[in-house]
C-alpha positions, 0 to 999 in steps of 0.5 A: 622694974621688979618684973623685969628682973624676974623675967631676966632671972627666970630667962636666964636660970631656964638657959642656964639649966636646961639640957643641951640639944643633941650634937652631931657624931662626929667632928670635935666631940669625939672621945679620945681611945686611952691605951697604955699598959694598964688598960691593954692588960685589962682588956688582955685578962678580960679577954682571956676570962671570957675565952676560959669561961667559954671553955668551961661551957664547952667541957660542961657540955661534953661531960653533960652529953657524956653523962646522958650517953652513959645513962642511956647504955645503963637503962638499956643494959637495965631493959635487957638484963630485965628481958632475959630475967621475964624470959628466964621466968616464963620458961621455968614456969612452962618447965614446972607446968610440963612437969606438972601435967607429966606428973598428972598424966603419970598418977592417972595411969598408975591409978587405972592399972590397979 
């Protein structure tokens, strides 16, 4: 008798407590929408914040390539105003070398007049 009780105890709490099986979609069980001011206001804000948040992205993006456009003019501008200086410079330096070969030429001649 003692056995049996434990095998109907122990049948019926693995019933009692098992998981149910899987149901079909569709028919009875499905869940009904709730929609009423409050949750459609909900939705509307959340809505309305995931547009914003997308702006946001937008006009960071712009002001990044921007940014980068104006970064990209400065170094050029950089690059050129560097180009003029070295040209600037080679042509002084071939000036002075003018000036000291014409400087040279002039010291020779005067020394073979005396």
């Amino acid at each position: 008798m003692r056995n049996f009780l434990l095998l109907l105890f122990l049948f019926l709490f693995i019933n009692g407590f098992s998981q149910p099986g899987n149901k079909p979609a569709g028919g009875k069980n499905r869940h009904k929408l709730i929609m009423n001011d409050t949750v459609l206001a909900k939705l509307k804000q959340f809505d309305d914040s995931v547009q914003e948040e997308a702006r946001k992205k937008e006009e960071l993006k712009q002001i990044e390539q921007d940014s980068q456009r104006n970064m990209d003019y400065f170094l050029q501008l950089q690059k050129e105003r560097h180009a003029k200086e070295k040209r600037n410079a080679i042509m002084r330096i071939g000036i002075g070398v003018a000036f000291l070969i014409l400087l040279i030429v002039g010291l020779r001649r005067r020394r073979l007049k005396k």
